[in-house]
N, C-alpha and C positions, 0 to 999 in steps of 0.2 A: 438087297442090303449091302452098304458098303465097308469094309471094313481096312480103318484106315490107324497104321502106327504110330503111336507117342512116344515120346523120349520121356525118362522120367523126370520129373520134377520135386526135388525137394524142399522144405523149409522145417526151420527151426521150429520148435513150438514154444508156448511161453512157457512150459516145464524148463525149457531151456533155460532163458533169463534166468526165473528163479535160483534155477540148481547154481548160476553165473553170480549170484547175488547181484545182479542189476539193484539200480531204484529204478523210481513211477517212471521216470522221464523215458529210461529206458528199455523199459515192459511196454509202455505206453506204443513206443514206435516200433518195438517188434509185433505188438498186436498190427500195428499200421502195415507192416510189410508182408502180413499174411491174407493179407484181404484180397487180396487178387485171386481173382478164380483158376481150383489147379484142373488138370484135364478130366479130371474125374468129374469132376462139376460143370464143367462146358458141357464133357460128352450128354449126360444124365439130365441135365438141364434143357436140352436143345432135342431130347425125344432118343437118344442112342444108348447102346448096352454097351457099358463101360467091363472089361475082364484084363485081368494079368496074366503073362504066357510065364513060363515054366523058367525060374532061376537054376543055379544048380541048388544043393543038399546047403542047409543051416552050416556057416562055417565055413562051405567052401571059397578057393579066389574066386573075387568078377571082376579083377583088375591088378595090376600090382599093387602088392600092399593092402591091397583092400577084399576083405570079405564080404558073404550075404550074410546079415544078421534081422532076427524078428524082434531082439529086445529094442532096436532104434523105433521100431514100429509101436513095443509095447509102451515105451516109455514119451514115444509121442515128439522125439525128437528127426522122426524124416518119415514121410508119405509114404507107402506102398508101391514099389515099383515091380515087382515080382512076385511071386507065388514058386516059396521054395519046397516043398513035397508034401504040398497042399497046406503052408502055411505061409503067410503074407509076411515078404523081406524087404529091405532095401540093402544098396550096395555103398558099404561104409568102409573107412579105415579102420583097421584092424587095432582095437583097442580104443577109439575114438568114434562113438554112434552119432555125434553131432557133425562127422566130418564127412561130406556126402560124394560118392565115387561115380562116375559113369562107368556101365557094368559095362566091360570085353566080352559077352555071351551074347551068343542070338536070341531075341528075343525080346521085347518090350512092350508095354500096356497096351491094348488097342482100345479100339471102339468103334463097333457095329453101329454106325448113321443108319436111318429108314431111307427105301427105297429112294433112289433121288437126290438123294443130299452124301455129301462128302462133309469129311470132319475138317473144321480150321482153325485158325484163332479166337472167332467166334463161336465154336460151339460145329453142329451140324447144321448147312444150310446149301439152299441152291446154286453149289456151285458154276453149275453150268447155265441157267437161265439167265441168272445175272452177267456172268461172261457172257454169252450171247448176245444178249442185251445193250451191251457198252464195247460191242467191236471186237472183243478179244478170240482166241480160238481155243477150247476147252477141251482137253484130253485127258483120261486118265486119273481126275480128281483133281487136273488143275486147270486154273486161265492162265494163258499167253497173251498178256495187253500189247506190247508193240508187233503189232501187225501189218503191214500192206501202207507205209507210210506212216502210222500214229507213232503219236512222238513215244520216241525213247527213256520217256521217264515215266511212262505209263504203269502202273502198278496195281494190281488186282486187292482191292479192299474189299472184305468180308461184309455183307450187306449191303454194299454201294457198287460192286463191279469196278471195272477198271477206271482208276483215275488218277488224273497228274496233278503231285504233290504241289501243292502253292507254290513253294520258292521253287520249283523246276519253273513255271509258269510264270513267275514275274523275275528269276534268272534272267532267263530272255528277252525281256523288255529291256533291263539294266545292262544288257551283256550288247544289246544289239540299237545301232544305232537309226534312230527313226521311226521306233516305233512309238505309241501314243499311248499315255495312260490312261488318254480320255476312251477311248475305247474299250475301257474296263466299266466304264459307268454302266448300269444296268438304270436304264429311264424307267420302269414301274417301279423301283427302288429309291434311285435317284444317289447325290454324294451332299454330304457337308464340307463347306469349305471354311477352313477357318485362317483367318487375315486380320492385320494391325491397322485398320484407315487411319486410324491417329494415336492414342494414348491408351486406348484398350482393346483387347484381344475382342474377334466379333465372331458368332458361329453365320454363315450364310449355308442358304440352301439353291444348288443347283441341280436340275434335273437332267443337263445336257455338257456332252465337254463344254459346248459353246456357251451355256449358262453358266459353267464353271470358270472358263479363260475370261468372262465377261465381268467377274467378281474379283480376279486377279491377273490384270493384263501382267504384269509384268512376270511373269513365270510362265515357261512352259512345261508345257505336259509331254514333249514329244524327248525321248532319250537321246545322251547324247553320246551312245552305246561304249563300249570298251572299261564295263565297270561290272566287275563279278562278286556277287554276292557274298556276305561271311558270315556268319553267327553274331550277334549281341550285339545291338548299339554303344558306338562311342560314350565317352561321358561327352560332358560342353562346358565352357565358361563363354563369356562374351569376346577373349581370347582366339580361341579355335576348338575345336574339337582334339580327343587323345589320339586319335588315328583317323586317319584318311581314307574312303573308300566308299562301297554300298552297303548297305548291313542288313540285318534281317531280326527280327526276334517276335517268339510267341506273345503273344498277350494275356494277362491272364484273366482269367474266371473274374468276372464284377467287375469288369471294365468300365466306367464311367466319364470319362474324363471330360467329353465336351458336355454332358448333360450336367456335370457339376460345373464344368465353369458356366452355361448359361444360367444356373439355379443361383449361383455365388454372383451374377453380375445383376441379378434381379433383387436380390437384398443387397448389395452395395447401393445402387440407385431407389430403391427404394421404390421399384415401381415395375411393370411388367413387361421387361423388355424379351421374355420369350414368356408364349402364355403355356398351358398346362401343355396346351396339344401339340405344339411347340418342344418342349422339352420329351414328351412320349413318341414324338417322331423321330427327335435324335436317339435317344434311348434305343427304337428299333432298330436300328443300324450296332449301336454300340456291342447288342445282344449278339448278331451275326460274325463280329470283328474275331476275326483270329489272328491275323498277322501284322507288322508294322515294318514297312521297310526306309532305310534314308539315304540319301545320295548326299555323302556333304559336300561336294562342289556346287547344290544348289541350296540345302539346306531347308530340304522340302522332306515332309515323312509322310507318307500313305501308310491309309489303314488299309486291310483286303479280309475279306469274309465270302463265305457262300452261302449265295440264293439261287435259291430249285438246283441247289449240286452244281451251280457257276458260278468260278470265281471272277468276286469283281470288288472293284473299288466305291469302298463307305465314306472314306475321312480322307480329306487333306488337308494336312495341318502345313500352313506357311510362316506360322508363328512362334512355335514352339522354340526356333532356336535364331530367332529374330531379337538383337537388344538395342534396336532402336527403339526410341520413345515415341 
């Protein structure tokens, strides 16, 4: 059995709001921001014995300023983080139970994982198998991803083992010059390419760089390096863009965009220019889509998602910020 230490974690409750005279709007989002699971719920959840180690006495400091008190616990305004002489505290400002202190005392929450498993962010789970698994080297309850040459942005994810975050992964495409985006295509996947042959936006399907370069000669796919990535797409006018550079951004949940414009060009004409199977093939793509990057020197934005835990390239939009007719 492992047993492995938490920090504590508090949140408001909605006694809180209340007693705040919040409105709906916002009671509403402090319910929102309690929904995340606290470590009591990982541990217990995932098969482990969740216990509190020993605060000092009701009253006493666990920090400057701040006391153990059990009314924050009665009245539901902070989580359990100690056990003060056998009655359950957290460590608060002194006069203030909604105002939450990290204790200066030895000692905080554990939880007893089963044989096997270490406690994480997800709960208890094989930590070491999965390290094993994905190259890392596993001691002590933890994986060590960059190892014996793997890249340096390797990161130990809880049920998936070690893996390198997207933007580290297509950083280096943008960063480094020559390398190929076609080489992101996954052929039993394949990519969408979407291009202006004339006066409307078309979605094509390629399964190969070469099926892809073949849809849009005039673009390439290979980088033309010394461009590092930043958070949040530009805005555009037909103008220029607001800034200059590579950019990077999540995508979110319901992503649709090329399955709505094929649905949207199929009731413009009035006739089936992408048929059902057609539109639930783009759609499978769109499902895996997490990220969108764009280089505006060319004016090109790739989608990137992962299939079987590789990342690769779904979408390439050569359209989107094209205002020729």
């Amino acid at each position: 059995m492992h047993i492995t230490r938490i920090s504590a974690l508090s949140t408001l409750a909605l006694f809180a709001a209340l007693a705040a005279g919040c409105g709906a709007d916002e009671i509403a989002q402090e319910e929102a921001n309690q929904t995340q699971a606290t470590p009591r719920d990982l541990c217990e959840d995932t098969g482990g014995d969740f216990s509190l180690t020993e605060g000092g006495g009701l009253g006493s400091a666990c920090a400057p300023g701040c006391i153990f008190s059990s009314w924050a616990i009665d009245f539901g305004a902070q989580e359990a983080s100690h056990v003060c002489k056998g009655t359950a505290c957290a460590c608060v400002v002194q006069g203030d139970i909604y105002a939450a202190c990290d204790a200066e005392v030895s000692g905080a929450a554990t939880c007893a994982c089963p044989e096997g498993t270490d406690f994480t962010s997800a709960g208890c789970i094989d930590v070491k198998s999965q390290c094993d698994a994905t190259g890392g080297v596993y001691e002590e309850g933890a994986c060590a991803c960059a190892q014996d040459g793997a890249s340096a942005y390797d990161v130990f994810v809880p049920g998936e083992g070690c893996q390198t975050p997207a933007h580290a992964i297509i950083a280096d495409h943008y960063a480094t010059s020559g390398t190929d985006a076609g080489s992101f295509i996954n052929p039993d996947v394949g990519v969408n390419v979407v291009y202006r042959p004339g006066a409307i936006d078309v979605v094509g399907y390629a399964e190969t760089a070469a099926d892809a370069a073949a849809l849009v000669p005039w673009v390439s796919f290979v980088s033309a390096g010394g461009c590092f990535l930043e958070a949040n797409l530009p805005d555009f006018d037909c103008d220029d863009f607001t800034k200059q550079g590579c950019f990077f951004e999540e995508v979110e949940d319901g992503f649709s965009r090329f399955s709505d414009l094929g649905a949207a060009l199929n009731d413009a004409f009035q006739t089936e220019m992408y048929s059902e199977y057609q539109l639930a093939d783009i759609r499978s793509r769109e499902v895996l889509t997490e990220i969108v990057t764009l280089d505006t020197r060319t004016g090109v934005a790739l989608y990137w998602g992962r299939v079987d835990g590789v990342w690769s390239l779904l979408f390439i939009d050569t359209a989107a910020y094209d205002c020729s007719a």
